[in-house]
N, C-alpha and C positions, 0 to 999 in steps of 0.2 A: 338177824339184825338188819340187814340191807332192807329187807319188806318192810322194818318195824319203820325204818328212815322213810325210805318209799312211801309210806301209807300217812307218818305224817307232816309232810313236806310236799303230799301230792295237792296239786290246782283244783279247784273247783268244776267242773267238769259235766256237762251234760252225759245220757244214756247215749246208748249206740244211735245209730241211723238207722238201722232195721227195723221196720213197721214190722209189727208180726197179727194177722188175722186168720182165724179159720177158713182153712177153701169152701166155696159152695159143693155141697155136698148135691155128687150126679149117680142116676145109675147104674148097673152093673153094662146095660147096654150101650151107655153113652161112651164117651171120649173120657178117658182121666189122666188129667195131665199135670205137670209139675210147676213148682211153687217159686218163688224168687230162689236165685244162685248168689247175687251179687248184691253191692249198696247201689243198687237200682232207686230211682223215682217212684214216688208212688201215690201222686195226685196231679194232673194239670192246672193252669191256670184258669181264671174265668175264660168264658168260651169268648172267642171270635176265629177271622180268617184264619187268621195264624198259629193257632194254636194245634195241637195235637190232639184233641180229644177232651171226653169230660172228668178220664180219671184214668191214671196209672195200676196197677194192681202189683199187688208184692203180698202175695196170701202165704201162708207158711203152714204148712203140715206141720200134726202133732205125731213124731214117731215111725212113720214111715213116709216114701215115695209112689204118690200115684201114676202107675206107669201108664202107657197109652196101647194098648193092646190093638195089636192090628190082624184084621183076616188075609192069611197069605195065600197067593196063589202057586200053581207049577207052574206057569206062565209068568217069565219076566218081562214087566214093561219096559218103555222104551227108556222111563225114567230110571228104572231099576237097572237096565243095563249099563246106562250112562257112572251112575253110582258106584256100580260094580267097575266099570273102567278107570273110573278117578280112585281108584281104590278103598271102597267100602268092604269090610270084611280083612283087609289086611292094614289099613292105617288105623283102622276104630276098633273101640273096646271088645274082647269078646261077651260081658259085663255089663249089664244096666245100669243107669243112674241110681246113685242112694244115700242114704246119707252115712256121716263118717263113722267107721266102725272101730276106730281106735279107741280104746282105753281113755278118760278125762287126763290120767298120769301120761300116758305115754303121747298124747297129742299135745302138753302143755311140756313138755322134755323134746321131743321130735318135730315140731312145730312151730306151736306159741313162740318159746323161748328166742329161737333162733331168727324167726320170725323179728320179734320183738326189738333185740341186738341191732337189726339193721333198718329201723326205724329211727327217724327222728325224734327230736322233743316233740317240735309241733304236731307231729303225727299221735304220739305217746300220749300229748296234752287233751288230744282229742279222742282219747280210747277207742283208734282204730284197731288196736290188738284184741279189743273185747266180739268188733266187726269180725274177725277171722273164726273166733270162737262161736257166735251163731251164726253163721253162714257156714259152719260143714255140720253143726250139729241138729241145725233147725231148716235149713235151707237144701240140702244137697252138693252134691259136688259137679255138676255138671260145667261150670265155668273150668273146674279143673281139669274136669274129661276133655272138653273142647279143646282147650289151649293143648293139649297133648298131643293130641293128634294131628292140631297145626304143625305143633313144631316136629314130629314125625314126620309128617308128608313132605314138611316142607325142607327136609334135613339139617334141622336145628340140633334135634334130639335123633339118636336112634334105639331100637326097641332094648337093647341090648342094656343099654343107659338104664333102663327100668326093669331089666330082670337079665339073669347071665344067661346067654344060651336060646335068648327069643331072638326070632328072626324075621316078625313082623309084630307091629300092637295086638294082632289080634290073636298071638301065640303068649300074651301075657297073663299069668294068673292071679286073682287078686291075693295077696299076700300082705301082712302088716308092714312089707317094705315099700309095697306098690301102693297101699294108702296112705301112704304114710306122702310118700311123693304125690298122690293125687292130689290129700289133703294140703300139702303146700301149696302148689300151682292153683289150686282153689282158692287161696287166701291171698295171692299178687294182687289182687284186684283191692284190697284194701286201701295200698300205697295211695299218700296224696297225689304223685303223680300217675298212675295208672287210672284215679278214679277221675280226676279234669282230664283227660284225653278220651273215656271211652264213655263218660256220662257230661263230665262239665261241657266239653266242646260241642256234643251232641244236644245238648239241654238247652242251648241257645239255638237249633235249627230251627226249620219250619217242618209241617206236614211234609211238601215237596222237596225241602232238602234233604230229611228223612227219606224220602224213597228214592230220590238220586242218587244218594248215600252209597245205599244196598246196591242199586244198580251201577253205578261207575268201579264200584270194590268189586262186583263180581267180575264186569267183564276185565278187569284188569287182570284177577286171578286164573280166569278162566282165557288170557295170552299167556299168563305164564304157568300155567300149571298149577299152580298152587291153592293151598286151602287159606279160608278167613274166617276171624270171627263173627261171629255176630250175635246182637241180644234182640231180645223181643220180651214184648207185656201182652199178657193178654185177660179178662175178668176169668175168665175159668181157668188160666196155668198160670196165674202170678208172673214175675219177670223170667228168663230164663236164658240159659246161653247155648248155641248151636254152633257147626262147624260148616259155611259153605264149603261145597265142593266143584260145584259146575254152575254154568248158564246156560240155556236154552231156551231156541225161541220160537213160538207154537203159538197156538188156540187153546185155551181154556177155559172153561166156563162152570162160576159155580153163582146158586143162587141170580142167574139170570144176567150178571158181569161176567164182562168176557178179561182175560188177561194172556199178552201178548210176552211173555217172559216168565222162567220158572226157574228159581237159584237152588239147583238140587244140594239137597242136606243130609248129614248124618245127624240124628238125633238120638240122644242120648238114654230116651225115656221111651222110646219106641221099641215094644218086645214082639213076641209072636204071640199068638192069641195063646192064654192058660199055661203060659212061661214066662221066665226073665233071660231069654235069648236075644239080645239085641239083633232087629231087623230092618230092616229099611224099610221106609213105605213115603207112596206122595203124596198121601193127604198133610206129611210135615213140612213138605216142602212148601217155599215161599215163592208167593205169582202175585205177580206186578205187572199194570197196566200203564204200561213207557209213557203214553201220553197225557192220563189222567190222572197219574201216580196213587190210581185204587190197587188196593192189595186184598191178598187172603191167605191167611194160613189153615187148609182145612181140620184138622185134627186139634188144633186149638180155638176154632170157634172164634177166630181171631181176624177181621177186617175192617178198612180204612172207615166204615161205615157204623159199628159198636164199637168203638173208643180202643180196638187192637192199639198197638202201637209198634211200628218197625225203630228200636230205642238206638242201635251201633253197630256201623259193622266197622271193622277194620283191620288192613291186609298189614298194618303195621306189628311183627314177628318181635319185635324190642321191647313192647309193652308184657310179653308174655315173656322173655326173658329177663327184664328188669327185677335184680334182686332173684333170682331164680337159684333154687339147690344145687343146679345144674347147668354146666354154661352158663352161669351168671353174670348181666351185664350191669352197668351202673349207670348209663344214660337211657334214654328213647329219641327215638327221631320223630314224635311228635312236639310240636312246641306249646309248653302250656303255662310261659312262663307270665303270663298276665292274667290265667283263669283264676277267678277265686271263688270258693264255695261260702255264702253266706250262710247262717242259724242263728235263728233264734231262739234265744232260752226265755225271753219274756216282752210281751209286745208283740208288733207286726208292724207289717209294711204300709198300712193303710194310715198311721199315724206318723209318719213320717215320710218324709221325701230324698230320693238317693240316688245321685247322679255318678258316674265316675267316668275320668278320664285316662287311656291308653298312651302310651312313649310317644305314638304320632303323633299327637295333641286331636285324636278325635274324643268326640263325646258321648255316654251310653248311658242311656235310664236304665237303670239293674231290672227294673220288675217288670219293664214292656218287653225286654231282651231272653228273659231269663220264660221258656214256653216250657220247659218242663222244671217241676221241682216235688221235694218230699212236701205233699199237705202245703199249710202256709207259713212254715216255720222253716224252708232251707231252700235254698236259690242257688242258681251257678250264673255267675256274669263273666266279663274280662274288665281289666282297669288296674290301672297302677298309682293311682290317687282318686279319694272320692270325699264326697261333699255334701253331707246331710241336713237337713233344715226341719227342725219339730216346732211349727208354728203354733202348734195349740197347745198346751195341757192335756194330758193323756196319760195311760197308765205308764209308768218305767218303762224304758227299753234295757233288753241285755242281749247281747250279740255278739258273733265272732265272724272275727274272716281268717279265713283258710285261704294263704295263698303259698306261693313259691319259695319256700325260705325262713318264711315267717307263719305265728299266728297271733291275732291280737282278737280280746278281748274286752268287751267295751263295755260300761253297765251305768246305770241313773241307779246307786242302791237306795231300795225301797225303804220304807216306814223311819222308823225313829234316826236321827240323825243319831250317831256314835259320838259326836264330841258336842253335841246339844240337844239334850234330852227335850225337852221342848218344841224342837223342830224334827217335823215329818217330812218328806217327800212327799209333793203332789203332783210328779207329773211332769215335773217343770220344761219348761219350752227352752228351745236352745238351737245352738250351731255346729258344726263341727268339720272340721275339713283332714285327715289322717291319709294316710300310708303304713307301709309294714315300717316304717321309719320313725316316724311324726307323728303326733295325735295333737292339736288343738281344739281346745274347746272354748264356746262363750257361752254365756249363761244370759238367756235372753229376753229372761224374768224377773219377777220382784223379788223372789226367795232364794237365798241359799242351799245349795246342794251338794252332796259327799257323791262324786265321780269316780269309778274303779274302771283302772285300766291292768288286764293282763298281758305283757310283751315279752312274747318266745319267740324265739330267735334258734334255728339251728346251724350245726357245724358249721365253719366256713365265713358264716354270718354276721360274727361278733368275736372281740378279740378278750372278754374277760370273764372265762372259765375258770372257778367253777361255778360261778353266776352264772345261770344258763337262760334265768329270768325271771321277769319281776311283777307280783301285781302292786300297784302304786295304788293310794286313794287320793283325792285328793279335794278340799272346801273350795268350791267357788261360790262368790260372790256374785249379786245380779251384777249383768254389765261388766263384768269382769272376762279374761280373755286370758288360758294359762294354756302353755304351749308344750308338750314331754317329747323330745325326740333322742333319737340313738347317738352315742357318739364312739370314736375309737376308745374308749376306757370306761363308757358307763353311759347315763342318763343326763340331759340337761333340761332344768325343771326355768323355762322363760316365761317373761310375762309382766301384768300388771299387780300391783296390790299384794298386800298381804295372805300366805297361803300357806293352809297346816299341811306338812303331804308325809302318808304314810308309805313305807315303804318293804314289802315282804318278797327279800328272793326267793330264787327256788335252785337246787344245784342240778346240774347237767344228769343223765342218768348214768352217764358211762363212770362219770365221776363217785357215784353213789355205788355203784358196783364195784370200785375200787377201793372203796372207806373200809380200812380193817378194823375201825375202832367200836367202844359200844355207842347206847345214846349219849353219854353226860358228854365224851371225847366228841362226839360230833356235835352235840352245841355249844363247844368251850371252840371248837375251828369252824365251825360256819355262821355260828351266833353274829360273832363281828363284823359280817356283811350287813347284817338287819340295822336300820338304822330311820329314825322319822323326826323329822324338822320343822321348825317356819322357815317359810324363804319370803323375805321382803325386796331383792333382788335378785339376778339371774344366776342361777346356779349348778353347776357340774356334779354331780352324784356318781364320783368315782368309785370305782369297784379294785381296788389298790390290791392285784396279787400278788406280790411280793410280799407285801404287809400282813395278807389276808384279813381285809377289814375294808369297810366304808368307808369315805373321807368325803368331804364337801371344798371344793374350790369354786370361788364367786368370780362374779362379773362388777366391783361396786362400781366403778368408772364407767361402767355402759359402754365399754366399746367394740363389745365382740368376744372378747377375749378373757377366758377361764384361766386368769392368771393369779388370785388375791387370795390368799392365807383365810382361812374365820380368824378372827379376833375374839380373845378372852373378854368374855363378861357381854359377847353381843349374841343371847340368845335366839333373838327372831332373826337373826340373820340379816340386820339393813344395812351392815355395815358402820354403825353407833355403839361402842358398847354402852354398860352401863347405864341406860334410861329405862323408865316403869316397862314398858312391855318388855323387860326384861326378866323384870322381876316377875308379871306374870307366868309368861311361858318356863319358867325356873318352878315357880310354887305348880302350876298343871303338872309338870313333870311329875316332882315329886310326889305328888297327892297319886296319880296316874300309875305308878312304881308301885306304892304301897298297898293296891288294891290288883295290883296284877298277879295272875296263878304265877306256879314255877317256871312254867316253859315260856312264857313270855318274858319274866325275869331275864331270864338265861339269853335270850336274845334282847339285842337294847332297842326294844318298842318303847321308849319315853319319847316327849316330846322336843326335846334339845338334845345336840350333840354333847358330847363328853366336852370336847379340844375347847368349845367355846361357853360352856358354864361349869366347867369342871376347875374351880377355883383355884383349891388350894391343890389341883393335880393328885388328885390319888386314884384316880381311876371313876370313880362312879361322883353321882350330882344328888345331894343331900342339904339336910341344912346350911349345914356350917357353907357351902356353896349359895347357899338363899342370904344367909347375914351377909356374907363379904359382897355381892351384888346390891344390896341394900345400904349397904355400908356407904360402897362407891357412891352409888347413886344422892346419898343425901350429901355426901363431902361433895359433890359437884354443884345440886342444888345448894349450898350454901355457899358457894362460891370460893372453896377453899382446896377445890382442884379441879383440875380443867379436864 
């Protein structure tokens, strides 16, 4: 029953973020290495100084893990011993990288689910839970391996924690309890706050803050002992995630670049030749040249020079506890409370211009800022208000922002207008200035256009559950200027002119999880939040939990203040009862009702509220509601009531 509600009550919703493509297939003699782990990038922007490169890579095995087979020697090198001192072999897996070996049932019970619970809407909204699902079963687990062993080393975790009776990682054997935990820890990286701290933040460097990155996290780790994460991209291993262990600093030279720095690594996909022994080797290790910030990862074929990319490293242990099975923490001490991930579901950046501004009052162009992103459809910026300007005609935008709290979703709906058949979307040109708060729009064209906005809000955020959120549509007018922000009790719909605005909540999940009733019982108690109107003045779109129902309180005095009853017989809401656009928006109603399925019945998707054309009070708006407005309206027109 809860899925059937779930499924349909669920938002509209883009696929995952996971690009998934075939690796270049290499021979049996070359290097073979592994695929994306995480919601990695997986395109740059147009080339210049600043930028990263000419492309991300995120390729994805069908079915298995190509591991990187290394020729070992009896002789340990200096890097091999260094390995072996930071503890290689007793913090790291005895185990290669692979992909998830659980059951589809027992990963969505042991997993998913749990998983899922401790998610937000906005996270929920954006099917990050489906991300956790192809990233262990299509990607690997190597982000999970990594983070293990950090918090091993770095006595977060001990082995114990992961199996009874080990007494170092690499006394661990894999077991469907131990994947089951890998499989978790693999899937943190989903979180909207783990994913703006180790890609959003990182997505806005440069080249050289990229390789300072890597360099300032090592030698930090390498004063205090400790292990860090880090990711990398490379065209032949897709994204992937690794475990610094040390710094050191030398001469080396590959390909005729010399590099002055070597962050020795455990890697995950490094076996012994014609085994899945995990071994060390330093062709995985990453060398950096301090002053030139040229890099190379040998074994990955990965340098500053072919579009490699050094993507994050970071010594912060909170992000890999956040939300964790184990020692589970509920903050990070990274701060990422201004990053937001943009996407787009239709359109791009090129038809539009988009500024936003940060708490300090500085100012940020999202698309000169934002050096890495997926393709041309998902960006990372910072900004806590922004400001878009569509000067031309071009095709629909739809879009979202993912930020801290919030998710909104923005959209120009395309083709036939819904409540004017006749009128199409062209594109139309327009303004807009929003927050996770606010959404104003103007319409800066000759044509009329139907605007949807989706606004989720999680825990904490909003005080009128089990409204958890709403997508609004809304007619603007050219030259028209309608304002939707948040309030303590619901939505205030401000502005100029006459405006039809539809209105579809959605309820909280926890709340949905709690519903013991069937479907009819769940839309006899949630139907009555559904509610769509004209508003010809400012108005509150209270979400009445006590009531459990919708209500509208107006501004007609224009002074601020959400204090004024509707009035019987004033359907558009201007504060007049009883005049012809009354009688209009009464007969749309009704015509509108009579042609609508069941489940929309069931919810009051009509055009006027009950309280203000529900005449003779009985609940629903019918005729005999359309006579007595008519009624009115001619005994005024004739001058025989006022």
């Amino acid at each position: 029953m809860k899925k059937q509600i779930a499924t349909l009550l669920a938002l509209s919703t883009a696929a995952t973020c996971i690009l998934t493509y075939q690796p270049t297939a290499v021979g049996a003699e070359e290097y073979s290495v592994l695929d994306n782990t995480d919601k990695l990038v997986q395109e740059a922007l147009e080339d210049n100084t600043d930028e990263l490169g000419d492309a991300l890579y995120d390729s994805v095995t069908e079915g298995e893990i190509p591991l990187y087979e290394a020729d070992t020697s009896s002789a340990q090198s200096e890097l091999e011993k260094a390995a072996i001192e930071k503890g290689m072999y007793k913090d790291t897996f005895s185990f290669a990288n692979h992909l998830c070996t659980l059951s589809k049932d027992d990963f969505t019970e042991r997993v998913l689910n749990p998983l899922k619970t401790n998610m937000t809407d906005s996270e929920i909204s954006s099917n990050y839970d489906l991300d956790a699902y192809n990233t262990a079963y299509s990607g690997g687990l190597c982000y999970g391996m990594s983070a293990i062993s950090v918090l091993i080393h770095n006595g977060e975790l001990t082995p114990g924690d992961l199996q009874e009776g080990a007494e170092t990682l690499y006394d661990v054997t894999l077991t469907d309890d131990v994947e089951t935990l890998i499989t978790y820890y693999n899937s943190l990286q989903v979180y909207k706050t783990v994913e703006h701290a180790i890609i959003g933040i990182t997505s806005m460097m440069t080249k050289e803050e990229h390789a300072n990155m890597f360099l300032d996290c090592a030698a930090r780790c390498k004063e205090k002992g400790t292990y860090f994460m880090a990711g990398i991209s490379s065209k032949k291993g897709g994204t992937h995630a690794v475990v610094g262990m040390d710094e050191l600093s030398g001469n080396w030279t590959f390909d005729g670049i010399s590099y002055d720095t070597c962050i020795v690594t455990y890697d995950s996909n490094c076996v012994k030749k014609g085994t899945e022994t995990p071994t060390f080797n330093e062709n995985a290790c990453i060398y950096i040249n301090s002053e030139t910030k040229q890099f190379c990862i040998p074994a990955y074929d990965a340098t500053s020079e072919n579009g490699g990319i050094l993507l994050y490293a970071s010594y912060d242990d909170s992000l890999l506890t956040y939300k964790a099975p184990i020692h589970g923490t509920t903050e990070t001490n990274t701060d990422v409370s201004e990053v937001v991930k943009w996407k787009f579901y239709n359109g791009g950046k090129n038809q539009i211009q988009v500024t936003s501004a940060t708490k300090d009052g500085k100012k940020h162009n999202l698309w000169k800022e934002s050096h890495l992103n997926y393709g041309d459809f998902i960006f990372f910026g910072k900004g806590s208000s922004f400001h878009l300007e569509k000067n031309q005609r071009a095709e629909r935008f739809a879009f979202s922002i993912n930020g801290e709290g919030y998710r909104l979703r923005i959209e120009q709906l395309a083709g036939q207008n819904p409540n004017d058949p006749k009128l199409y979307d062209v594109g139309t040109k327009c303004k807009m200035d929003f927050s996770g708060d606010s959404v104003t729009y103007t319409n800066t064209d000759t044509q009329k256009i139907t605007v949807s906005y989706m606004m989720i809000y999680d825990e904490g955020n909003y005080n009128f559950a089990p409204v958890a959120n709403n997508t609004i549509h809304i007619d603007v007018s050219p030259n028209q200027t309608v304002t939707v922000s948040k309030q303590d009790t619901g939505l205030a719909i401000t502005g100029s002119g006459e405006v039809y605005v539809q209105t579809h909540p959605n309820v909280a999940q926890e709340d949905i999880d709690a519903f013991d009733g069937d479907y009819e019982e769940f839309l006899d108690w949630f139907g009555s939040y559904f509610i769509n109107f004209v508003r010809s003045k400012d108005v509150l779109l209270q979400f009445n939990t006590e009531k459990e129902c919708s209500e509208l309180v107006y501004d007609f005095d224009g002074d601020g203040v959400f204090d004024d009853t509707p009035m019987l017989g004033d359907a558009d809401g201007n504060g007049k009862p009883y005049e012809v656009s009354d009688i209009y928006w009464t007969m749309m109603h009704i015509a509108n009702k009579a042609i609508a399925p069941h489940g929309a019945r069931r919810y009051y998707r009509g055009y006027v509220p009950n309280i203000e054309a529900d005449t003779d009070n009985n609940g629903k708006i019918d005729t005999n509601d359309l006579f007595d407005i008519v009624y009115e309206c001619a005994l005024r027109g004739a001058g025989l009531k006022k």
